[in-house]
PLY file of the C-alpha trace (Angstrom):
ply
format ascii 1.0
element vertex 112
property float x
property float y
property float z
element edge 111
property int vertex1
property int vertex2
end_header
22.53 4.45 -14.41
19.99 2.35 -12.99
16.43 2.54 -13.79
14.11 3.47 -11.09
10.85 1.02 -10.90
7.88 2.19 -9.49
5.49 -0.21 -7.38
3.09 0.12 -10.34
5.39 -1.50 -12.76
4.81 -4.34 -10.41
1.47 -4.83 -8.87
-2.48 -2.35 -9.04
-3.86 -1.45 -6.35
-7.39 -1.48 -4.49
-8.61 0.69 -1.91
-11.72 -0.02 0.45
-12.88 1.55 3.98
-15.17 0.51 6.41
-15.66 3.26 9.48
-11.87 4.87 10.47
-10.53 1.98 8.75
-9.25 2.01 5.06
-7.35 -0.61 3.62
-5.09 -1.10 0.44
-4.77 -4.26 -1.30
-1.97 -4.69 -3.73
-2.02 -7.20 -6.08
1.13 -8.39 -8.00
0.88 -8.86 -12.26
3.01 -12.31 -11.44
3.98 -14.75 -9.03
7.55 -13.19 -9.37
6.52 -9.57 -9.26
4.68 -11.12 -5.84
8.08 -12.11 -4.63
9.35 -8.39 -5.38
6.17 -6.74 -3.41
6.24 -9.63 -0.16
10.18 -8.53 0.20
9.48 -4.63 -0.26
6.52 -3.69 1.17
6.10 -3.58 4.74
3.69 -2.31 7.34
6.40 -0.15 8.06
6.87 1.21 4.36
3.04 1.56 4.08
3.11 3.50 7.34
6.08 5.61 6.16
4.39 6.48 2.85
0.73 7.51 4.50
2.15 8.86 8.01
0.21 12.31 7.75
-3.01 10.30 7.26
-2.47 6.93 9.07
-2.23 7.97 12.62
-3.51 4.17 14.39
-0.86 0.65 13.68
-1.16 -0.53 10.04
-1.40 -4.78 9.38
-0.38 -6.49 6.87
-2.23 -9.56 5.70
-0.62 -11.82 2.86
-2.59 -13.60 -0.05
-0.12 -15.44 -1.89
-2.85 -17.63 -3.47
-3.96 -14.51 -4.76
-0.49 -12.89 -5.25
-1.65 -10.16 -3.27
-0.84 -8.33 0.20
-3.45 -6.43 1.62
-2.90 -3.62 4.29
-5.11 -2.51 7.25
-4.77 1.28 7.76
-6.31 2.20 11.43
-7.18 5.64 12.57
-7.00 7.04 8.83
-10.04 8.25 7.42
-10.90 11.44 9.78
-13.34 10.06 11.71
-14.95 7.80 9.08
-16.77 8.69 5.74
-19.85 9.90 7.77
-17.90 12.50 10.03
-14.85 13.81 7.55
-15.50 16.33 5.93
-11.89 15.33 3.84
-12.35 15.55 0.19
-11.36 11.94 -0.25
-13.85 10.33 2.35
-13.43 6.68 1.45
-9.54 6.62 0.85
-9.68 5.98 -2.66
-6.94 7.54 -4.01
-4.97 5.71 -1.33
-4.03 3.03 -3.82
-3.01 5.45 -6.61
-0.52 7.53 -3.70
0.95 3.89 -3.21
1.49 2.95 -6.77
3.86 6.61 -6.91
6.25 4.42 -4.19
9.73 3.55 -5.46
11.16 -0.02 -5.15
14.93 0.18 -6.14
17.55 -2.61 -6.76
18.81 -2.53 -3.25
14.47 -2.76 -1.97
14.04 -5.74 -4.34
16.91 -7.85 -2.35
19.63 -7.54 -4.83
22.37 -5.31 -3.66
22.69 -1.69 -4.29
0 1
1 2
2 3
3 4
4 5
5 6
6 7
7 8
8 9
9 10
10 11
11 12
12 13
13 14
14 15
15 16
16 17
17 18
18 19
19 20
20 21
21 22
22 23
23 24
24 25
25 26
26 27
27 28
28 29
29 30
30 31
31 32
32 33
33 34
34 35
35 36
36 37
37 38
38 39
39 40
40 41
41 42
42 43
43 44
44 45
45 46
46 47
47 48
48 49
49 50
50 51
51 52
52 53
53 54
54 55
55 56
56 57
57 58
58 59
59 60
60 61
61 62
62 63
63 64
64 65
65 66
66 67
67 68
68 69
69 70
70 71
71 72
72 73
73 74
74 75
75 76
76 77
77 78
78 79
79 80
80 81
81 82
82 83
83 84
84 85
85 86
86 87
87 88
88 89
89 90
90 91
91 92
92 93
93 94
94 95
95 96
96 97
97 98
98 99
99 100
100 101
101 102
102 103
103 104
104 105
105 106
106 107
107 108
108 109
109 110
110 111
């Protein structure tokens, strides 16, 4: 039986937001691990795993210098720190909701 990696075994994560806008940056432990995170994680993934909060198109912006992707999540704050009245304003625990994500055998690019 095949062990189930989460995207935290991988990479940590940082969240930020400026107005509507939060975004997630999520930066590998190594180049390979990098390699694992490019191939898996998506804009489509990222808007698949936050699709009850990000309601605009999510980017995806890649860092390899850095071994890092960063994502651009639009229309998912509420309005914006100064109008939510959401418990998690900035989108902080964003990054920890992403690191709970799954990357199996078949995600990584090597079969099922």
């Amino acid at each position: 039986m095949a062990t189930v990696k989460m995207l935290r075994d991988y990479a940590h994560c940082r969240a930020g937001d400026k107005g509507d806008i939060s975004n997630i940056c999520v930066i590998a432990y190594t180049k390979e691990d990098f390699e694992v995170i490019r191939m898996f994680l998506t804009p489509e993934i990222i808007k698949r795993q936050f699709m009850v909060i990000a309601k605009g198109p999510v980017e995806r912006y890649e860092l390899p210098q850095l071994n890092a992707l960063n994502f651009v999540l639009h229309d998912s704050l509420n309005g914006g720190v100064t109008k939510s009245l959401a418990l998690d304003i900035h989108g902080k625990t964003y990054s920890s909701a992403l690191l709970m994500l799954p990357v199996t055998a078949k995600d990584r690019g090597q079969g099922a």
